[in-house]
C-alpha positions as CSV (number, residue, x, y, z in Angstrom):
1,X,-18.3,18.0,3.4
2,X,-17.5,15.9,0.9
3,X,-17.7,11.6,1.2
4,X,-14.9,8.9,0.1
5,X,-16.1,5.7,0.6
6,X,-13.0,3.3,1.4
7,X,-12.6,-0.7,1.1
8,X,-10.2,-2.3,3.4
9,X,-10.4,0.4,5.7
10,X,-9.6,-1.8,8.6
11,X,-6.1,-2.2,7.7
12,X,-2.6,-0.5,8.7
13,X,-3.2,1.7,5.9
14,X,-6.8,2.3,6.3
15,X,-7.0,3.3,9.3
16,X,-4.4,5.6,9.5
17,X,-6.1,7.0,5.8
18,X,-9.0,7.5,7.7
19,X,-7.7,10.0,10.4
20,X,-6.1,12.0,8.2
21,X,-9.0,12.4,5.9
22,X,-11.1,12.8,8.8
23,X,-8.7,15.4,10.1
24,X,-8.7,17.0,6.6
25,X,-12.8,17.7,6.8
26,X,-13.6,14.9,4.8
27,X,-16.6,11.7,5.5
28,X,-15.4,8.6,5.2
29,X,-17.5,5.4,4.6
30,X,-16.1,2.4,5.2
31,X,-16.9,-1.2,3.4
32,X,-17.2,-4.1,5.8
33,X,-17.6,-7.5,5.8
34,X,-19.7,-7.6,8.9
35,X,-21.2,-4.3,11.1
36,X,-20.3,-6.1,14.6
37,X,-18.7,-3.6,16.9
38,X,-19.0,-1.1,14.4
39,X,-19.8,2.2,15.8
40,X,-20.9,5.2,13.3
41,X,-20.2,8.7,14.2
42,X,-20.6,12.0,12.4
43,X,-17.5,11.6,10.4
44,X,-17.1,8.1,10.0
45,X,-19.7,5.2,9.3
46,X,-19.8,1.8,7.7
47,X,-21.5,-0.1,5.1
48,X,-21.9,-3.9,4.2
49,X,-20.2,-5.6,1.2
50,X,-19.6,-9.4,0.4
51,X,-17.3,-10.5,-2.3
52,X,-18.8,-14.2,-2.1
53,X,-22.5,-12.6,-2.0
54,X,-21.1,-10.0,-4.9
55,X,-23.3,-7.6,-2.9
56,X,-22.9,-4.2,-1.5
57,X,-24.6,-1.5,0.2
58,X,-26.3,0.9,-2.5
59,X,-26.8,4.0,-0.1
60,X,-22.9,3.6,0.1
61,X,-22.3,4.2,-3.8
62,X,-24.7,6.6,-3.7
63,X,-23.2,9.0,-0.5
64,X,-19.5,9.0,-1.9
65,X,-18.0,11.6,-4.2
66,X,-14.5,9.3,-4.0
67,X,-13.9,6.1,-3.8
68,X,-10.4,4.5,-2.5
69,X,-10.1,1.1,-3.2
70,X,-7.3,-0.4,-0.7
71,X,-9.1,-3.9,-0.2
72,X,-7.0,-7.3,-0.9
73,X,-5.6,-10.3,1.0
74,X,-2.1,-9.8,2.5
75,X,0.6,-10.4,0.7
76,X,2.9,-12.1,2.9
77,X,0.6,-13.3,5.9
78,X,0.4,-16.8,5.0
79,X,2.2,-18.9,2.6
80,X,1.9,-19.1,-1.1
81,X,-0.3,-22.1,-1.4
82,X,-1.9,-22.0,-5.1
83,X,-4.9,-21.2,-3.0
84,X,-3.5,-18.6,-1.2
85,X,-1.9,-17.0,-4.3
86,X,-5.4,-17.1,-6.2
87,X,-7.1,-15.3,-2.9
88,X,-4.3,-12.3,-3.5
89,X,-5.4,-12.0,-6.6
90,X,-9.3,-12.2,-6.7
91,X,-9.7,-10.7,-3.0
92,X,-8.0,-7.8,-5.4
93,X,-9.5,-7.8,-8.6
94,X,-12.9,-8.9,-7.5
95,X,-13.6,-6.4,-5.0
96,X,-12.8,-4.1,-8.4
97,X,-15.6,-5.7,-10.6
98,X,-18.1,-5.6,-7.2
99,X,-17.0,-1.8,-7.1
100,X,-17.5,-1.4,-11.2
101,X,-20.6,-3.1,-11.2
102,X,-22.0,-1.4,-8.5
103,X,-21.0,2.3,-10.3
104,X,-22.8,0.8,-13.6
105,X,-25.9,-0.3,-12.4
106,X,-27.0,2.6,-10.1
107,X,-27.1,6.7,-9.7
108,X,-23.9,8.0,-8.0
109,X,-21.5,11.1,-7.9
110,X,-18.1,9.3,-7.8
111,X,-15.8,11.8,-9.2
112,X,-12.3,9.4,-8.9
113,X,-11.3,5.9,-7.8
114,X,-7.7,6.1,-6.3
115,X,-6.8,2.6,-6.0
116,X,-3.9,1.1,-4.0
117,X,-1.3,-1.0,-6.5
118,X,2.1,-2.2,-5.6
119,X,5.8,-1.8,-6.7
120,X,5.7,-5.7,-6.7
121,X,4.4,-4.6,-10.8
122,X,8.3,-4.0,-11.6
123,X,10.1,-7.6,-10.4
124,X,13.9,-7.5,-9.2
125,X,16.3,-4.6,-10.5
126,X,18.2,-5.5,-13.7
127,X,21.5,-4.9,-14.5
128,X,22.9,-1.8,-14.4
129,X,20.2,-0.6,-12.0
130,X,17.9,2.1,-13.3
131,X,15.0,3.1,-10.9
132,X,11.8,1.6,-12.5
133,X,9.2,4.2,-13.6
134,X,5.8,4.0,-14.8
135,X,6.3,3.3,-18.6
136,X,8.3,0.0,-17.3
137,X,6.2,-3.3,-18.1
138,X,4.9,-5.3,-15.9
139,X,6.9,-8.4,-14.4
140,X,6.1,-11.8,-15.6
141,X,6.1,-13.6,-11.9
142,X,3.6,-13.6,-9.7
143,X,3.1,-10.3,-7.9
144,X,3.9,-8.5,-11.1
145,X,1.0,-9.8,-12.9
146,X,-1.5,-9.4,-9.6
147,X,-0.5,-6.3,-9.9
148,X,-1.1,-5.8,-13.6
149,X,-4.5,-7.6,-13.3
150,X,-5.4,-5.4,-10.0
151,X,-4.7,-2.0,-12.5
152,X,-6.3,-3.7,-15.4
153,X,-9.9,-4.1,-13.1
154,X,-10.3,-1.2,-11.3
155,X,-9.0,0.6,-14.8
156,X,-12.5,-0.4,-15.7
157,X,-13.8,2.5,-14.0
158,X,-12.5,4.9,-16.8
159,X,-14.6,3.6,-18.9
160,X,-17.5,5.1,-17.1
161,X,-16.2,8.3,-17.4
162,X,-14.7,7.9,-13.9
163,X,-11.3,9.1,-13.2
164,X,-9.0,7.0,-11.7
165,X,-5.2,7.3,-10.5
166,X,-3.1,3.9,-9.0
167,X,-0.8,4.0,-6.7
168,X,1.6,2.0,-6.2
169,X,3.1,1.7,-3.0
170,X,6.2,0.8,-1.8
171,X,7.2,-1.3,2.2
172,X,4.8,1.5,4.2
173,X,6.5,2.9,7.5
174,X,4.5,3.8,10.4
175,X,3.6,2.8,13.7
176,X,0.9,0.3,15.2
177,X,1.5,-2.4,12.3
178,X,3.1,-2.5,8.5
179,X,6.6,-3.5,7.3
180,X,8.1,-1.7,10.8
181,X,6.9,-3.3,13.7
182,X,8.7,-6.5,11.8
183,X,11.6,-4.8,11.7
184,X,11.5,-3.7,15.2
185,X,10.9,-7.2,16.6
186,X,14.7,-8.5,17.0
187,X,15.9,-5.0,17.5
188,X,14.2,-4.8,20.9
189,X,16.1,-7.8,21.9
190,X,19.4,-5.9,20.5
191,X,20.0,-7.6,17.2
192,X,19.7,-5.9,14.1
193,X,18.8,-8.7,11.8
194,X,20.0,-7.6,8.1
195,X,18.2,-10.0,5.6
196,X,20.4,-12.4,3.6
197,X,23.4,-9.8,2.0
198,X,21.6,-6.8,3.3
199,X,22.5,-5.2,-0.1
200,X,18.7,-5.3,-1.8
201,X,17.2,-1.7,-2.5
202,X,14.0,-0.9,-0.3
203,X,11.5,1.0,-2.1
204,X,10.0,2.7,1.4
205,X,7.6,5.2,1.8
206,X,6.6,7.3,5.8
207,X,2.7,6.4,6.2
208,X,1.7,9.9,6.2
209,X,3.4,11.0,3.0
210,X,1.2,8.1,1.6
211,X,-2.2,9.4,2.8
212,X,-0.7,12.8,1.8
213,X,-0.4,11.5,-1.5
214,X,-3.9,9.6,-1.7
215,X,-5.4,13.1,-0.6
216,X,-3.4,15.0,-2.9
217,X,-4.8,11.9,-5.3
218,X,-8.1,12.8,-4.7
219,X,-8.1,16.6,-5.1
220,X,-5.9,17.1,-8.2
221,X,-7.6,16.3,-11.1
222,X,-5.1,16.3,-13.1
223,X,-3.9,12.8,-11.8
224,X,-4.6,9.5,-13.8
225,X,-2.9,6.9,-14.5
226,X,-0.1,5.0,-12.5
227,X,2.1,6.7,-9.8
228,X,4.6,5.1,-7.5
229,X,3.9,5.6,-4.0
230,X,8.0,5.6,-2.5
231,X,10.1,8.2,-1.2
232,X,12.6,9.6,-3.3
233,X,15.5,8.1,-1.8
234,X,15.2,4.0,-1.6
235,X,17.9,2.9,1.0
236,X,20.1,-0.8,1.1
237,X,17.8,-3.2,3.5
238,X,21.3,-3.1,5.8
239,X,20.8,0.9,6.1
240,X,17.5,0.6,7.1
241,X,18.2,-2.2,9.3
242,X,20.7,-0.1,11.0
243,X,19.6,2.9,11.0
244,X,17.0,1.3,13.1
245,X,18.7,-0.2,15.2
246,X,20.9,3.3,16.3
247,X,17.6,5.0,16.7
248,X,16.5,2.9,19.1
249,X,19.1,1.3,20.8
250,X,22.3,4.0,20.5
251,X,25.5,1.8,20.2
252,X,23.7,-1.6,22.1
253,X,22.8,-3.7,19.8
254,X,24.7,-6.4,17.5
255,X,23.9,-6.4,13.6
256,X,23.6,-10.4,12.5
257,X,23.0,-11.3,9.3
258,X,19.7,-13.9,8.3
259,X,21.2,-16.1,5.3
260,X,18.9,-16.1,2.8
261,X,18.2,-20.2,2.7
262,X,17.2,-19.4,6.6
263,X,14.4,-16.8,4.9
264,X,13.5,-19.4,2.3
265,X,13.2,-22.4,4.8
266,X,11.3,-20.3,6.9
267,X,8.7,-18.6,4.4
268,X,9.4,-19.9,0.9
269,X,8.1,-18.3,-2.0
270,X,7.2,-14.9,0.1
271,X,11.1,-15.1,1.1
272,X,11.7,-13.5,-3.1
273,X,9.7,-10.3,-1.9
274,X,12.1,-9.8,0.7
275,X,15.2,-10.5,-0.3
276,X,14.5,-8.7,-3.7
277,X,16.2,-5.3,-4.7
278,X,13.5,-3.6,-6.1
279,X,14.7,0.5,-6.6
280,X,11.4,2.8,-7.7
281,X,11.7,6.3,-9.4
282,X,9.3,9.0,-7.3
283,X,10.3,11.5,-10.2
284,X,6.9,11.5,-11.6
285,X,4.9,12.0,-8.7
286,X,7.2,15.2,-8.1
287,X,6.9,16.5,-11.5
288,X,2.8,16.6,-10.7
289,X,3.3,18.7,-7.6
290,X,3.8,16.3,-4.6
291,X,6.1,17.2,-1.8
292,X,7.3,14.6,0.4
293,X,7.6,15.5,4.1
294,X,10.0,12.5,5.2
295,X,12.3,11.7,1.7
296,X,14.8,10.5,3.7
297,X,15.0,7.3,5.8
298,X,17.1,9.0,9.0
299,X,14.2,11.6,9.3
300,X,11.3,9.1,8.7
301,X,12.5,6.7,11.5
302,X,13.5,9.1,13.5
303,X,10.1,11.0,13.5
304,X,8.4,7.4,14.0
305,X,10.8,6.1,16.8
306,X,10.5,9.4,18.5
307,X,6.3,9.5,18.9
C-alpha cells in the first residue's frame, strides 16, 4: 500500500480526494495545523505542520511515496485587502518552500508532487476567443501571477530529481461545499440568479473527474509539467445557471439577472473572478490518456442533483 501525504486536506477538495484514494487502496497522510479532533485510522492519519513555525512533521516526509500539495488561503472568502491578497499568495507559495525544504534536508521516497494550480494563470478571454492552453503566458493581474509564483515554488521540487505535474483547476462541481452550493443558494428559493450578462465562459470541472485526474496524476509517469484541470466543454455562466435551475426545480423557478455593479458593490475586486469569461482547452490532458466521466454540464449536474 503505497502513502500520499496531502496539505489542505481539510478542504472541499481534500476531502473528497481523500475517499477516493482511500477507496483506490491508497494511505493518505494528512498535514494539519493542529491534531484536535483528529482521529487516525488504518487508512488515514495526520501529521503536524506550521507555516509561521516553518515546521513539519519529519516521519510524515519520510512515510509518503506522493505528495499532493492542495494547501492555500481561499480565493474568494474574504475581500481583497492587500493583506488578504499577500495571505493567497504566501499561504500558497510558502507551504511549497516548507514542503521543498523539508524533501532537501531529510531521507524520503517521494516519487511526484502533484500540486493544485488554477485557471486564474490565463486572465479574461481575448478577442476572438481561443481556449487557452498550457504554452499561454501567464496573466499580469493578480491571480495570474499567484498562480505563476505558486508553479514557480513547488517547480522547485524538480530540481531534486522529484517529478512534479500542476494542475490547474477550473470552478470544481460537487456536493457538500465548492462553487455549487453557491449556485444552489437562490435556486432553492426559485430564482436562478445569472451573474451580470450571463454570457462569461465557465471553465468547470465534476469533483470526481478531478481526483480521477490527480490519481491518474500520480500513477502515470509520464506526466510533468502543467495540465488544466476543466472538462472539455466550458458552458456560458447563464447555461449553467439554468440548467441548474431545471434540474432542480422543473419549470418553477424565475431566471433574474445580478447586474454586474451589484456584484462589484457587493464583493469588489473578487467580483472580476466571477464575472470573467475565462474558456480552458482540456485537449492536452486527453492527448496523455485521460477520460472524463462527466464532459458535459447536463450530465454533471444532473448526476450531482440526483445523489
Amino acid at each position: 500500500m503505497q502513502t500520499v501525504l496531502i496539505t489542505g486536506g481539510s478542504g472541499f477538495v481534500g476531502q473528497n480526494l481523500t475517499r477516493f484514494l482511500v477507496e483506490s487502496g491508497y494511505r493518505v497522510v494528512i498535514l494539519s495545523r493542529s491534531l484536535e479532533g483528529k482521529k487516525n485510522t488504518d487508512q488515514v492519519s495526520y501529521a503536524l505542520w506550521d507555516l509561521k513555525k516553518h515546521s513539519i512533521d519529519p516521519a510524515a516526509i519520510s512515510a509518503a511515496d506522493y505528495i499532493i500539495h492542495l494547501a492555500g488561503a481561499g480565493v474568494v472568502d474574504k475581500k481583497w485587502t492587500d493583506a488578504y491578497k499577500q495571505e493567497i499568495l504566501e499561504s500558497r507559495t510558502g507551504s511549497s518552500k516548507l514542503i521543498i525544504e523539508a524533501l532537501q534536508n531529510q531521507p524520503h521516497r517521494v516519487k511526484a508532487i502533484v500540486s493544485a494550480s488554477a485557471i486564474g494563470w490565463y486572465g479574461p478571454d481575448k478577442t476572438p476567443v481561443i481556449p487557452f492552453t498550457e504554452t499561454d503566458p501567464a496573466s499580469d493581474d493578480f491571480l495570474g501571477q499567484t498562480c505563476r509564483l505558486w508553479e514557480q515554488s513547488i517547480g522547485a521540487a524538480e530540481r531534486l530529481g522529484i517529478r512534479v505535474c500542476t494542475l490547474r483547476t477550473g470552478i470544481v462541481l460537487g456536493n457538500g461545499g465548492g462553487a455549487l452550493a453557491e449556485f444552489i443558494k437562490p435556486v432553492k428559493f426559485g430564482i436562478a440568479g445569472i451573474l451580470g450578462s450571463g454570457k462569461q465562459a465557465v471553465s468547470w470541472i465534476h469533483i470526481n473527474d478531478l481526483c480521477r485526474m490527480y490519481h491518474f496524476a500520480i500513477e502515470n509517469q509520464p506526466l510533468r509539467g502543467s495540465y488544466n484541470a476543466v472538462a472539455p466543454l466550458p458552458v456560458s455562466n447563464k447555461e449553467l445557471t439554468l440548467t441548474l435551475a431545471h434540474t432542480l426545480r422543473g419549470k418553477f423557478f424565475i431566471p433574474i439577472h445580478v447586474p454586474a455593479f451589484a456584484l462589484k458593490l457587493i464583493m469588489g475586486q473578487r467580483s472580476i473572478e466571477v464575472l470573467k469569461s475565462t474558456t480552458v482547452s482540456a485537449a492536452k490532458i486527453k492527448e496523455a490518456g485521460f477520460q472524463f466521466s462527466f464532459p458535459g454540464i447536463e450530465g454533471a449536474i444532473h448526476n450531482l442533483l440526483k445523489k
